[in-house]
Steps between C-alpha positions, in 0.01 A plus 500: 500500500686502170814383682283166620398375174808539367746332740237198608627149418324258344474104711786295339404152342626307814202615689232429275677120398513447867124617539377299237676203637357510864147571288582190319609295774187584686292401244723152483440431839140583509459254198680225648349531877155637464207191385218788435466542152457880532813540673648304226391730247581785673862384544502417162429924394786575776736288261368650201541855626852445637586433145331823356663700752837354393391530079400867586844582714704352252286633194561875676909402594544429108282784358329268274122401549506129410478422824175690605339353154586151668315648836158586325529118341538383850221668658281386197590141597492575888107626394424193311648245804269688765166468250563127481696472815176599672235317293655215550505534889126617459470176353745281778236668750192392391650110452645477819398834707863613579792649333771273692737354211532179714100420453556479117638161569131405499425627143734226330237241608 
């Protein structure tokens, strides 16, 4: 069993930048098709996370942990978007009693 942990190989960085892409390209689309607002936000985290996989890949390639400092920021701010992210849909609901992004044309009146 010695003889496994010592010849295993780690992923290369291609995979994981090619991973986070498609994760980041999922969460592009979703953002740019979807009109629910929860969708949105979830595509939103998908972009977010793409990029923290890529900080932590690259922070682990290098050896140097500036990287996985700028991931803990990230999911600070990812925290903060979904508490007013969703109190503001809470909000959008009781107004107009949906979350559709194309009814908030009748808020500007």
């Amino acid at each position: 069993m010695d003889s496994f942990f010592k010849t295993a190989q780690t992923v290369p960085l291609n995979h994981y930048i090619l991973l986070s892409a498609i994760i980041f390209s999922i969460g592009v689309i979703g953002v740019l098709i979807r009109r629910n607002a929860i969708v949105i936000f979830m595509s939103i985290e998908l972009m977010l996370n793409s990029v923290n996989l890529l900080l932590t890949a690259f922070s682990v390639y290098r050896g140097d942990a500036t990287g996985q400092v700028f991931v803990f920021f990230i999911m600070a701010l990812a925290a903060a978007e979904v508490a007013v992210g969703l109190a503001i849909i809470v909000m959008i609901y009781r107004n107009t009693n949906s979350i559709d992004i194309n009814v908030l044309n009748r808020l500007k009146w």
